[in-house]
mmCIF file of the N, C-alpha and C atoms, coordinates in Angstrom:
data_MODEL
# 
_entry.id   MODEL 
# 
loop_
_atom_site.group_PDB 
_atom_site.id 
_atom_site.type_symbol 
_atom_site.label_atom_id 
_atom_site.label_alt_id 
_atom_site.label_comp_id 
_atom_site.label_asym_id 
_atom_site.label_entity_id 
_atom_site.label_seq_id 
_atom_site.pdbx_PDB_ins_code 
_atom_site.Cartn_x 
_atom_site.Cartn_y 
_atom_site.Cartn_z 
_atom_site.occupancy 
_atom_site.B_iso_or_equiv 
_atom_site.pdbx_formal_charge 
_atom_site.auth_seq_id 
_atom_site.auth_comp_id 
_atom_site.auth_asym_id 
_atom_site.auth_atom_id 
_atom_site.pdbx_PDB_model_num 
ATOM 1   N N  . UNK A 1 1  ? -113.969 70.268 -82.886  1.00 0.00 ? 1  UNK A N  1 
ATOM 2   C CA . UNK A 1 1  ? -113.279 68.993 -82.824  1.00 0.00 ? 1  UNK A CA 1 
ATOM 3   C C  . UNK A 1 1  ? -113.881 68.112 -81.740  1.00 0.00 ? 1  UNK A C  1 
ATOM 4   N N  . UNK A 1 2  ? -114.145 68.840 -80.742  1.00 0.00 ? 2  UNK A N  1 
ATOM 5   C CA . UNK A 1 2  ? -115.113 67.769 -79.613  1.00 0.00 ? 2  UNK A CA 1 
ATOM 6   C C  . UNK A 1 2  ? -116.300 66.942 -79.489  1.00 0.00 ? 2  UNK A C  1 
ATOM 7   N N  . UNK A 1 3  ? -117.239 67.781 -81.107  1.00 0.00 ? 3  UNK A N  1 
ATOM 8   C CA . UNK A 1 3  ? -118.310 67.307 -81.479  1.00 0.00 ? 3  UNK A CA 1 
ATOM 9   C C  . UNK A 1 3  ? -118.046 66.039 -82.263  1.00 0.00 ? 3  UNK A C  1 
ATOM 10  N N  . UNK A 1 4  ? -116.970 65.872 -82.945  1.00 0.00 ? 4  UNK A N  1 
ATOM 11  C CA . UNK A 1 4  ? -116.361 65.246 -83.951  1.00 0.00 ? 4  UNK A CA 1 
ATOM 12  C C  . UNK A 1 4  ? -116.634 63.949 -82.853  1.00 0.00 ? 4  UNK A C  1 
ATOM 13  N N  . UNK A 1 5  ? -115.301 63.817 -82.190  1.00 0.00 ? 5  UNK A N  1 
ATOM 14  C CA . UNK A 1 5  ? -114.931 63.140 -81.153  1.00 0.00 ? 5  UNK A CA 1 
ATOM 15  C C  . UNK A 1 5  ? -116.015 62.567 -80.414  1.00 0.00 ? 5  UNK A C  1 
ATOM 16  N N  . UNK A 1 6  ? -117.211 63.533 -79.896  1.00 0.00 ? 6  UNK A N  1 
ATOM 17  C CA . UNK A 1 6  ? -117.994 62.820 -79.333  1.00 0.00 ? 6  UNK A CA 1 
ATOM 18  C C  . UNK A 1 6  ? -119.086 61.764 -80.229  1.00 0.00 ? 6  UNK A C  1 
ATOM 19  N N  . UNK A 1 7  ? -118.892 62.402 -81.781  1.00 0.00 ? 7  UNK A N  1 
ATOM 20  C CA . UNK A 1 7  ? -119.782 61.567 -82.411  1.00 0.00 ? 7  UNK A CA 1 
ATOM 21  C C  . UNK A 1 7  ? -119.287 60.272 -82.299  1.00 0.00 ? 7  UNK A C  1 
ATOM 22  N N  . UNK A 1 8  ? -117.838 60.046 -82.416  1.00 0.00 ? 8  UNK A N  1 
ATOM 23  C CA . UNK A 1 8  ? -117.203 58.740 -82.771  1.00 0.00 ? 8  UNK A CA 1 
ATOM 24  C C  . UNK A 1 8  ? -117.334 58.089 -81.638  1.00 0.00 ? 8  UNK A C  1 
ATOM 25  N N  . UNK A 1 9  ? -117.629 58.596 -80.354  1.00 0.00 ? 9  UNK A N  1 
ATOM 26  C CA . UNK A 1 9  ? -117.779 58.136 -79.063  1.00 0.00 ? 9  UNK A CA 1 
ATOM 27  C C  . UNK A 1 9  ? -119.182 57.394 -79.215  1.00 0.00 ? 9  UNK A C  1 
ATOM 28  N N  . UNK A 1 10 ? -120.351 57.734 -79.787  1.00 0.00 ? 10 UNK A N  1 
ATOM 29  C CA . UNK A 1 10 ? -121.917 57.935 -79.721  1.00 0.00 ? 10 UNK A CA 1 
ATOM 30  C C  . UNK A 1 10 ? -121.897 57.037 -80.615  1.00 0.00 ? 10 UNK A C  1 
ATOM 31  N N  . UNK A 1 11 ? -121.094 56.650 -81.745  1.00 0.00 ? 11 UNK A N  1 
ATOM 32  C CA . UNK A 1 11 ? -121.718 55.546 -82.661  1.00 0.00 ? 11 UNK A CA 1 
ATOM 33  C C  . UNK A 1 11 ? -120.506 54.053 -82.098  1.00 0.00 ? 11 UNK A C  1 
ATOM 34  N N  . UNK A 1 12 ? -119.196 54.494 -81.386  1.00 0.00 ? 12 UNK A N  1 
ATOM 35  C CA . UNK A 1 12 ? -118.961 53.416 -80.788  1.00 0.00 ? 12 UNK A CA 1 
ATOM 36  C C  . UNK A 1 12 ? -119.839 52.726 -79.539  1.00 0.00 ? 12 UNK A C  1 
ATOM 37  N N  . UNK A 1 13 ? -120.409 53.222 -79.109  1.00 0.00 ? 13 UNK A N  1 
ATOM 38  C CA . UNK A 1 13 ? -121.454 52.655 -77.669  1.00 0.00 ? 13 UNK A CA 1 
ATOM 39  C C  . UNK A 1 13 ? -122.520 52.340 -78.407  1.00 0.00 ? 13 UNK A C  1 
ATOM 40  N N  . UNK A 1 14 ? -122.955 52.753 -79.769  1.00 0.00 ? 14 UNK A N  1 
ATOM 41  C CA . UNK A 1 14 ? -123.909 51.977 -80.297  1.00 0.00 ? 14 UNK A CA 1 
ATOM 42  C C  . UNK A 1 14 ? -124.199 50.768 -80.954  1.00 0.00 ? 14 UNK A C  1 
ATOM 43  N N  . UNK A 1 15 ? -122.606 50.728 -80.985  1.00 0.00 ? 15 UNK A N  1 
ATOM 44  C CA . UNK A 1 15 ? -122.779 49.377 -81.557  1.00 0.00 ? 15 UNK A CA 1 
ATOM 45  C C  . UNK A 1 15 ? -123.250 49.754 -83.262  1.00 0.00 ? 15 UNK A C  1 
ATOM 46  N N  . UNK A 1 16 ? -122.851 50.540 -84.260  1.00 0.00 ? 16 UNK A N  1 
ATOM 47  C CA . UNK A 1 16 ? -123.159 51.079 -85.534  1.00 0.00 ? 16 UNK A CA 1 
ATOM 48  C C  . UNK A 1 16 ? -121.645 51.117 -85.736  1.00 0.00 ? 16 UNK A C  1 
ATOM 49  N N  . UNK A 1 17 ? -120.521 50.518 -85.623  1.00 0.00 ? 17 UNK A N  1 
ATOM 50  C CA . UNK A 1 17 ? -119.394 50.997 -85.746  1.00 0.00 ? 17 UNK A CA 1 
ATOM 51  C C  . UNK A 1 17 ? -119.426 50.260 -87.433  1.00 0.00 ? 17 UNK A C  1 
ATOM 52  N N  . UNK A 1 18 ? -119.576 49.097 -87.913  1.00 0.00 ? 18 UNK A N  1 
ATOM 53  C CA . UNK A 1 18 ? -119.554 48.282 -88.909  1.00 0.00 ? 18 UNK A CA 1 
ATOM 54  C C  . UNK A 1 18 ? -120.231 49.235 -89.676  1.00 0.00 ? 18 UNK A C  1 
ATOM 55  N N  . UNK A 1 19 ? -121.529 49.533 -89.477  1.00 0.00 ? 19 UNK A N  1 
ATOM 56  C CA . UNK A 1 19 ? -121.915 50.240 -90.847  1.00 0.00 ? 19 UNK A CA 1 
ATOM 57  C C  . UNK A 1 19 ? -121.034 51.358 -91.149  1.00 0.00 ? 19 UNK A C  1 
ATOM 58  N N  . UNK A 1 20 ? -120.719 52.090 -90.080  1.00 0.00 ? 20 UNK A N  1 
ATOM 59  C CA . UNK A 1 20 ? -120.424 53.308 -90.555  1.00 0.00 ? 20 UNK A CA 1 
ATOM 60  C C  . UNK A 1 20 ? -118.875 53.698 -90.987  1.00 0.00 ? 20 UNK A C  1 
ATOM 61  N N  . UNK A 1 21 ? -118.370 52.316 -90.153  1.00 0.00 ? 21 UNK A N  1 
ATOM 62  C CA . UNK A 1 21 ? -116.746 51.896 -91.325  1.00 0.00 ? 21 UNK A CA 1 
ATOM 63  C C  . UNK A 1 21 ? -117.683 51.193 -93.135  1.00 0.00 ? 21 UNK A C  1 
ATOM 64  N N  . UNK A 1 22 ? -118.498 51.165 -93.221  1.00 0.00 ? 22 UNK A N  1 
ATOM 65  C CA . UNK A 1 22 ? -118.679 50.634 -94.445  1.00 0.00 ? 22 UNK A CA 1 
ATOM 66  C C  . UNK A 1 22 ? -119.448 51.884 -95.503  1.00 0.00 ? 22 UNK A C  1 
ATOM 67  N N  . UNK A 1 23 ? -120.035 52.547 -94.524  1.00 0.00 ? 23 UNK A N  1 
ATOM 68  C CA . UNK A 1 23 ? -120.399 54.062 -95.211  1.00 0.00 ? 23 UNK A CA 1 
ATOM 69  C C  . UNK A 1 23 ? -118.970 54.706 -95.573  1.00 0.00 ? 23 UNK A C  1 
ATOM 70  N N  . UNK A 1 24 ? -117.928 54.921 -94.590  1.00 0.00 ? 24 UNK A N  1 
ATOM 71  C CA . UNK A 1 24 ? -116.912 55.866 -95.060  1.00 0.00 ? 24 UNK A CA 1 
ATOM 72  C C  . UNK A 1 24 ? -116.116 55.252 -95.959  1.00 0.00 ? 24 UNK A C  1 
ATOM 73  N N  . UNK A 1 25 ? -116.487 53.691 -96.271  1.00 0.00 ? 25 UNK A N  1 
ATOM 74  C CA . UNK A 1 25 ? -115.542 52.843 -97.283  1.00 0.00 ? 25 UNK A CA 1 
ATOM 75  C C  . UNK A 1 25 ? -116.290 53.665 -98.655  1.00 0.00 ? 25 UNK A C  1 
ATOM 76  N N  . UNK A 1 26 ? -118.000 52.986 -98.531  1.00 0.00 ? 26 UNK A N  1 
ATOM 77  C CA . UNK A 1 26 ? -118.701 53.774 -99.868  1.00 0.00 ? 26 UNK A CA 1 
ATOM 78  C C  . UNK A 1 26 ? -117.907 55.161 -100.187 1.00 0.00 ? 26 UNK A C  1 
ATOM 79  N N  . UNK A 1 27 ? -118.160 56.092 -99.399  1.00 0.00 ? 27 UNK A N  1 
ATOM 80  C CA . UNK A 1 27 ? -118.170 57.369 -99.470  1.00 0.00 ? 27 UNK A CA 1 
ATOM 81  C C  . UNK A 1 27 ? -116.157 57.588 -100.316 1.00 0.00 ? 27 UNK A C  1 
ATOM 82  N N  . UNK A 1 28 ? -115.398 56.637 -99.647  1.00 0.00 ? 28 UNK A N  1 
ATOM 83  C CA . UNK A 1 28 ? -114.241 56.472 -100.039 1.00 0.00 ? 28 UNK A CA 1 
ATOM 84  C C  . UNK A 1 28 ? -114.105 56.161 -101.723 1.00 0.00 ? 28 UNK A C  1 
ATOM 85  N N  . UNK A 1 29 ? -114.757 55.020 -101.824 1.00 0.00 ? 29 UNK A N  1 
ATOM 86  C CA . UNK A 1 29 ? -115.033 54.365 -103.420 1.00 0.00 ? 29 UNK A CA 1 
ATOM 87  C C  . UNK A 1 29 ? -115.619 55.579 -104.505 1.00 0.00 ? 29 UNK A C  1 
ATOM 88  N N  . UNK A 1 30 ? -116.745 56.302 -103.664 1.00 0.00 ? 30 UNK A N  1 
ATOM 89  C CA . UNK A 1 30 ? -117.300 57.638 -104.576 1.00 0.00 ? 30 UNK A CA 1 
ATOM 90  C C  . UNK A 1 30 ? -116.262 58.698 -104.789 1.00 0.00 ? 30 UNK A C  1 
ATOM 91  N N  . UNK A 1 31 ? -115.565 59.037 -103.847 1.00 0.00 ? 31 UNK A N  1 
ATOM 92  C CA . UNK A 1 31 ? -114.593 60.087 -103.786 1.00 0.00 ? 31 UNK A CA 1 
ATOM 93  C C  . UNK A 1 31 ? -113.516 59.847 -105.154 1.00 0.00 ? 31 UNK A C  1 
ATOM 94  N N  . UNK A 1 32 ? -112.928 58.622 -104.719 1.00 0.00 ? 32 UNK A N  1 
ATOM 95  C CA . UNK A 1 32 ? -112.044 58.130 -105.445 1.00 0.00 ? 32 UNK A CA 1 
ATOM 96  C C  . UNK A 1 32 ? -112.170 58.021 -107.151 1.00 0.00 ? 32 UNK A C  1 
ATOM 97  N N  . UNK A 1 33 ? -113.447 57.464 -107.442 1.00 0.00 ? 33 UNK A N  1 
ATOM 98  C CA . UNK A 1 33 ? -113.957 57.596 -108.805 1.00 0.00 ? 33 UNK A CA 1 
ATOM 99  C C  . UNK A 1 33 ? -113.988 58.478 -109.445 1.00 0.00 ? 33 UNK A C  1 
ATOM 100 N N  . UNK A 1 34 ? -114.691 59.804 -108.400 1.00 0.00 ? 34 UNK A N  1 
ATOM 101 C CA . UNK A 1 34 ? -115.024 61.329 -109.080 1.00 0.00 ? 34 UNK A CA 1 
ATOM 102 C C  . UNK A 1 34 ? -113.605 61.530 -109.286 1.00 0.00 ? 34 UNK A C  1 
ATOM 103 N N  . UNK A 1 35 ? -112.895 61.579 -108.421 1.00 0.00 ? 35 UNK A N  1 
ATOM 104 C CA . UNK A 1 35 ? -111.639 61.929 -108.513 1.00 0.00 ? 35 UNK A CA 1 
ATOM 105 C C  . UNK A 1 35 ? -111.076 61.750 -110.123 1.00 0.00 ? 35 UNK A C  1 
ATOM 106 N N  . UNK A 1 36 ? -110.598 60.641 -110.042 1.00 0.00 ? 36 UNK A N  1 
ATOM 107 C CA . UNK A 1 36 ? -110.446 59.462 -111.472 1.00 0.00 ? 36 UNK A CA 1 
ATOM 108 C C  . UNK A 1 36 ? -111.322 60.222 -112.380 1.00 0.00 ? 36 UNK A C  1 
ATOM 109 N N  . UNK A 1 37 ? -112.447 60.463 -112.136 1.00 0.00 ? 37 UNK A N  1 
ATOM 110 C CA . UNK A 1 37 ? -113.440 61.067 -113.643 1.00 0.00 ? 37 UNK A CA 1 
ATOM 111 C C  . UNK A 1 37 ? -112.605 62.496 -113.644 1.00 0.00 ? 37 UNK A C  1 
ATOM 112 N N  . UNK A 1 38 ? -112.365 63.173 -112.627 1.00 0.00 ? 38 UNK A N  1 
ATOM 113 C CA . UNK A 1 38 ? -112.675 64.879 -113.122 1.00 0.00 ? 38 UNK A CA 1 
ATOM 114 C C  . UNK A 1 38 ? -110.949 64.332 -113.831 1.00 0.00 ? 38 UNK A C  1 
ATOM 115 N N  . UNK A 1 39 ? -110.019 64.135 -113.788 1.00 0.00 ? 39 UNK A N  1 
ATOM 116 C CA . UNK A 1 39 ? -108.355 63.830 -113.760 1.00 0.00 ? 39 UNK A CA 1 
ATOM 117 C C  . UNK A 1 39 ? -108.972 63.188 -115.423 1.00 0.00 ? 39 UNK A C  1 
ATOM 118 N N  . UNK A 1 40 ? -109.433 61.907 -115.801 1.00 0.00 ? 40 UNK A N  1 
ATOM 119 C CA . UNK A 1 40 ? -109.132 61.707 -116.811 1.00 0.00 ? 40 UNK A CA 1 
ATOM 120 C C  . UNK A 1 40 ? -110.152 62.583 -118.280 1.00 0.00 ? 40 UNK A C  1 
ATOM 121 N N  . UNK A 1 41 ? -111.432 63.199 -117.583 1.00 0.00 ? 41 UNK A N  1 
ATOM 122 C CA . UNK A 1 41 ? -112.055 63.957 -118.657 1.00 0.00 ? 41 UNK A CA 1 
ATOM 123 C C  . UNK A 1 41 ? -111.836 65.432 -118.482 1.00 0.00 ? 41 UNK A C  1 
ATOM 124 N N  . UNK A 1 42 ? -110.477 65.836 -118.085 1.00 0.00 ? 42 UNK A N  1 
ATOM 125 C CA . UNK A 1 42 ? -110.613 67.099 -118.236 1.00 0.00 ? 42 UNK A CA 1 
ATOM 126 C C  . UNK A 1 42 ? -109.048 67.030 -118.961 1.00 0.00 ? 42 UNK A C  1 
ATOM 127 N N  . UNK A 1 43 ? -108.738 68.010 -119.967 1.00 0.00 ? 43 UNK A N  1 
ATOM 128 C CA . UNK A 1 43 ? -107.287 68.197 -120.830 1.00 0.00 ? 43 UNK A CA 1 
ATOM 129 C C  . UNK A 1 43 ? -106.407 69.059 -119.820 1.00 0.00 ? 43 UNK A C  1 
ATOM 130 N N  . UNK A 1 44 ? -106.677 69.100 -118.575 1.00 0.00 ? 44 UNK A N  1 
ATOM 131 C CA . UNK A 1 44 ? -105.266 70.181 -117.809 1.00 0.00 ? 44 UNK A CA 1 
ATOM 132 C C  . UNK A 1 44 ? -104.630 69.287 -117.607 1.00 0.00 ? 44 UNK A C  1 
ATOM 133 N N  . UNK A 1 45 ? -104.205 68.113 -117.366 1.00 0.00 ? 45 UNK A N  1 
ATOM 134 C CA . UNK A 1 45 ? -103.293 67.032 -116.846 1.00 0.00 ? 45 UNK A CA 1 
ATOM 135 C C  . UNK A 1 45 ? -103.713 66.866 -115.210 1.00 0.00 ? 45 UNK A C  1 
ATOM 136 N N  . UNK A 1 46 ? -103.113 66.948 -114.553 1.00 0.00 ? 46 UNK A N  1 
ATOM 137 C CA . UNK A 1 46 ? -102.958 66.580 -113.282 1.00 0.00 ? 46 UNK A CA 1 
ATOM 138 C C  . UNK A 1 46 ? -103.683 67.630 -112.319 1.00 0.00 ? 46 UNK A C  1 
ATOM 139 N N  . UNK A 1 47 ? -104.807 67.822 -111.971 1.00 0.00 ? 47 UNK A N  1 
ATOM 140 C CA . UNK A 1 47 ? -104.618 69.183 -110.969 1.00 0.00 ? 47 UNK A CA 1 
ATOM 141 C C  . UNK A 1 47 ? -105.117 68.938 -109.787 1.00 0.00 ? 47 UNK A C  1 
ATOM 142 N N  . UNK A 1 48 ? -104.747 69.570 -108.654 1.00 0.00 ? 48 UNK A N  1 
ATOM 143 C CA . UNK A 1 48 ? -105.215 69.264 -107.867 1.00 0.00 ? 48 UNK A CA 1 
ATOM 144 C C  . UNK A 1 48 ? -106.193 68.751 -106.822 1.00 0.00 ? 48 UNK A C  1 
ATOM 145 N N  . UNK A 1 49 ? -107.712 69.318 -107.336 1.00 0.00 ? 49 UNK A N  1 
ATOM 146 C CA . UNK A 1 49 ? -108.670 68.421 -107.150 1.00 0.00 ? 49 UNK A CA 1 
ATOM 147 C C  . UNK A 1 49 ? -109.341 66.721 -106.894 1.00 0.00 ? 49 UNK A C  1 
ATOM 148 N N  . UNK A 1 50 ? -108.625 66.746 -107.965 1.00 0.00 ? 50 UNK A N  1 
ATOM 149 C CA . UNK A 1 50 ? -108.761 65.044 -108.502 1.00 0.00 ? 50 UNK A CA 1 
ATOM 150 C C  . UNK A 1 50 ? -107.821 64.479 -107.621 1.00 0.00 ? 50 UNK A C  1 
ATOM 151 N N  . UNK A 1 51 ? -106.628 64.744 -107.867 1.00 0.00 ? 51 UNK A N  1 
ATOM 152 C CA . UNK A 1 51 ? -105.577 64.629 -107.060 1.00 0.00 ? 51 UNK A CA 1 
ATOM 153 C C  . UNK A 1 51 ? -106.029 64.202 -105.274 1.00 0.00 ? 51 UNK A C  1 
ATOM 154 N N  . UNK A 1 52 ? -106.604 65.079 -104.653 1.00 0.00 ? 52 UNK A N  1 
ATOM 155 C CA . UNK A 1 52 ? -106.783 65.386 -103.299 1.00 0.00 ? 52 UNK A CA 1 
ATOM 156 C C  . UNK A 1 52 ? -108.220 64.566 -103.643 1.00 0.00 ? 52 UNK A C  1 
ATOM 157 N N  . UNK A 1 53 ? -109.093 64.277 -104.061 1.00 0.00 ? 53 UNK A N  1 
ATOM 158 C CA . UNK A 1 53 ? -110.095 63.494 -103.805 1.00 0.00 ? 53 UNK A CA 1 
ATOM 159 C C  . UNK A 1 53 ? -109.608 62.232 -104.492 1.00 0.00 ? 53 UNK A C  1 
ATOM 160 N N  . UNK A 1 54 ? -108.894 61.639 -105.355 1.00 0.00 ? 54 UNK A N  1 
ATOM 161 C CA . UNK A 1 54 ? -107.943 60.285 -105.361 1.00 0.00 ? 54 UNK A CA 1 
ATOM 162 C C  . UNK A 1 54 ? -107.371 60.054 -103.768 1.00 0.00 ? 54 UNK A C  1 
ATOM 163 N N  . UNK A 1 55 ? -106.590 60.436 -103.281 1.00 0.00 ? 55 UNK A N  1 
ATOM 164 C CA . UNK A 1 55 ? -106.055 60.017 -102.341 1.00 0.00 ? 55 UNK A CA 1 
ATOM 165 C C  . UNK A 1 55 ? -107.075 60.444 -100.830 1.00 0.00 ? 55 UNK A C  1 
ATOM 166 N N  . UNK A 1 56 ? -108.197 60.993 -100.689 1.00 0.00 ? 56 UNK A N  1 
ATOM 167 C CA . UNK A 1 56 ? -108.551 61.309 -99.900  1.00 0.00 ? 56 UNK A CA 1 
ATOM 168 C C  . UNK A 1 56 ? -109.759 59.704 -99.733  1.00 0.00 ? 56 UNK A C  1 
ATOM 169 N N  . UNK A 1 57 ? -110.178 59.847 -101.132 1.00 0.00 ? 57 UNK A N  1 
ATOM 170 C CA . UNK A 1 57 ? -111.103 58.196 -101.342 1.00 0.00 ? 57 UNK A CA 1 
ATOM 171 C C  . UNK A 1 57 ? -110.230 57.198 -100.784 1.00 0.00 ? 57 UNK A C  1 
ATOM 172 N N  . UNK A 1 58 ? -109.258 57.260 -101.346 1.00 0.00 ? 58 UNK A N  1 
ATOM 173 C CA . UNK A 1 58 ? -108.092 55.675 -100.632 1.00 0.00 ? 58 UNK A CA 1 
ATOM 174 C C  . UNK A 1 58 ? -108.039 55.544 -99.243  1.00 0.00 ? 58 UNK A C  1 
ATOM 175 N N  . UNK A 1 59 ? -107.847 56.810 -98.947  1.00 0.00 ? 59 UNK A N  1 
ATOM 176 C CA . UNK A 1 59 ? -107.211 56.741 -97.301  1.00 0.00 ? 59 UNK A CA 1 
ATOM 177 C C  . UNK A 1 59 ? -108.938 56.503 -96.551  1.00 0.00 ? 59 UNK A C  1 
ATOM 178 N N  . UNK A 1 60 ? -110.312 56.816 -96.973  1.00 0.00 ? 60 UNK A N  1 
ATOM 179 C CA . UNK A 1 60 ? -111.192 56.667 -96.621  1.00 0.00 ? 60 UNK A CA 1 
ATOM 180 C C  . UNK A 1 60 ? -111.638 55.202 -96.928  1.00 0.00 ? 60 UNK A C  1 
ATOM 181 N N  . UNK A 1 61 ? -111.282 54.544 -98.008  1.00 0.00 ? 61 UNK A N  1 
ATOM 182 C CA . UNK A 1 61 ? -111.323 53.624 -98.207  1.00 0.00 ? 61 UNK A CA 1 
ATOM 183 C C  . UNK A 1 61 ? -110.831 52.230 -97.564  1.00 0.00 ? 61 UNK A C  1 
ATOM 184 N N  . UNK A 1 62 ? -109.572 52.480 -97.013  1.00 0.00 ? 62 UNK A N  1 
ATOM 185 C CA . UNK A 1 62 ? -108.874 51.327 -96.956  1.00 0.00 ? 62 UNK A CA 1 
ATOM 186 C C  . UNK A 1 62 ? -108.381 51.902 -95.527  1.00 0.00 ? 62 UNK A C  1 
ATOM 187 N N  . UNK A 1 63 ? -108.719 52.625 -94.293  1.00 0.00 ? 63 UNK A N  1 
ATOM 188 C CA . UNK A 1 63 ? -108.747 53.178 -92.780  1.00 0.00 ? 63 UNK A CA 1 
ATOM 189 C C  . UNK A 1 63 ? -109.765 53.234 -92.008  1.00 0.00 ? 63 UNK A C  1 
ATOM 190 N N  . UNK A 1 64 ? -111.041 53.206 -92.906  1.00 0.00 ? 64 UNK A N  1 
ATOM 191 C CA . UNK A 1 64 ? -112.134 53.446 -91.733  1.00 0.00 ? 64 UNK A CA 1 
ATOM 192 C C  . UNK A 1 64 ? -111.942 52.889 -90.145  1.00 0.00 ? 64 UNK A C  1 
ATOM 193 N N  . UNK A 1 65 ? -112.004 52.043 -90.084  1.00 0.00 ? 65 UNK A N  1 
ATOM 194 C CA . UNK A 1 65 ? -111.522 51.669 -89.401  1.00 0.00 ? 65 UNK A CA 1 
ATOM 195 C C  . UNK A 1 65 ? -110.573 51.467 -87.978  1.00 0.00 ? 65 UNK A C  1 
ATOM 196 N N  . UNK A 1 66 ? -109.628 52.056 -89.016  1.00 0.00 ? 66 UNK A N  1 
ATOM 197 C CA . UNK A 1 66 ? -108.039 52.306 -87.540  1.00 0.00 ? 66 UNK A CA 1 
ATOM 198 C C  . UNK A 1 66 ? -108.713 53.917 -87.374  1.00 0.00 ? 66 UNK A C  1 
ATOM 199 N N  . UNK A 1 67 ? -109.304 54.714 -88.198  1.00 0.00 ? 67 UNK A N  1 
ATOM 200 C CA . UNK A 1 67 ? -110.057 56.195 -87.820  1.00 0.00 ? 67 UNK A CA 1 
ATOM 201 C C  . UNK A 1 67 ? -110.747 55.969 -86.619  1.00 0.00 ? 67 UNK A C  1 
ATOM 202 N N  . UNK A 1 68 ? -111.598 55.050 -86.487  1.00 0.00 ? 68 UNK A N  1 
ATOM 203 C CA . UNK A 1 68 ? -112.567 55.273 -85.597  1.00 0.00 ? 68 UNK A CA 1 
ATOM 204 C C  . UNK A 1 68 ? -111.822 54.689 -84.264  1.00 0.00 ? 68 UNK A C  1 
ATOM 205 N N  . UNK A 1 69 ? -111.026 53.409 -84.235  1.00 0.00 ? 69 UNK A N  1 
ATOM 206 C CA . UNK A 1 69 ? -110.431 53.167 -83.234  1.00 0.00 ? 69 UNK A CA 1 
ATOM 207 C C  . UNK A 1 69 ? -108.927 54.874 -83.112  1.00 0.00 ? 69 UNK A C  1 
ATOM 208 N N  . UNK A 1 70 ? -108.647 55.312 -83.581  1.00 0.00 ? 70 UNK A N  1 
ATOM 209 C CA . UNK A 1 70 ? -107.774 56.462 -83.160  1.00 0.00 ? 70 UNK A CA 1 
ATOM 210 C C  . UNK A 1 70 ? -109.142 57.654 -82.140  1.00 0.00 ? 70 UNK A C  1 
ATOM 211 N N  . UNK A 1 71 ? -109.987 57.747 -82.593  1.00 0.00 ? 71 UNK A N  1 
ATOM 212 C CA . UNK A 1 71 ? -111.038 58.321 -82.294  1.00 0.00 ? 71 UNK A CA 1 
ATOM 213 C C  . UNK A 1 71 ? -111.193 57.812 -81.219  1.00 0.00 ? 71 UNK A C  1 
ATOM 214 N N  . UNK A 1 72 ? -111.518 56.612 -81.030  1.00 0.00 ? 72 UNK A N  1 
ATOM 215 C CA . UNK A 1 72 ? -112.135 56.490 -79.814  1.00 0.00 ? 72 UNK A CA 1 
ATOM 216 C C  . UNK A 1 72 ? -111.264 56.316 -78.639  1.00 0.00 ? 72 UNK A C  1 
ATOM 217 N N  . UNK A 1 73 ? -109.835 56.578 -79.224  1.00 0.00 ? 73 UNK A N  1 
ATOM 218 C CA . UNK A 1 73 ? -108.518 56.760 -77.845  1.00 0.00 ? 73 UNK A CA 1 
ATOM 219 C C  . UNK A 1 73 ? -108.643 58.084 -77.620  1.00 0.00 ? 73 UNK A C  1 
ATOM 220 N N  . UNK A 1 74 ? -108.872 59.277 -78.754  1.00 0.00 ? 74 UNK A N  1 
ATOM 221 C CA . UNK A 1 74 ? -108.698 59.918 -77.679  1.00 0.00 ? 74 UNK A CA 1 
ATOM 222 C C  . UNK A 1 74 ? -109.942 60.816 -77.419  1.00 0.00 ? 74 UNK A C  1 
ATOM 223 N N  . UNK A 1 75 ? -111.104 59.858 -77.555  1.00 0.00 ? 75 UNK A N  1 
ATOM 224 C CA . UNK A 1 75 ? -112.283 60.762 -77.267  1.00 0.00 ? 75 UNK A CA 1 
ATOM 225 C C  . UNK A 1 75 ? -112.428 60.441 -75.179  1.00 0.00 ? 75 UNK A C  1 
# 
């Protein structure tokens, strides 16, 4: 967890904070889609996978952001 922390420390002093809220947005948008694909082309209904990468894309999607500022309080 400290490595974590210090990364978010290392790209806030760099001044890379914009891209890399806009990478975890991408990375959010990809998540979210696969998600959406495996959920609507597979016949089990609902399962968890899709499920947990739907909402894991959103929250990556639409937080980058307040993540990195939570990060950098308590790095």
């Amino acid at each position: 967890m400290d490595e974590v922390l210090e990364a978010a420390e290392v790209v806030a002093d760099s001044e890379l904070e914009g891209a890399v809220v806009w990478l975890c947005r991408v990375v959010g948008i990809l998540l979210a889609v696969a998600g959406a694909g495996l959920w609507l082309f597979t016949g089990a209904g609902l399962l968890w996978l899709p499920a947990i990468l739907m909402v894991g894309g959103l929250l990556l999607a639409t937080v980058p952001q307040l993540l990195l500022e939570l990060a950098g309080v308590f790095a």
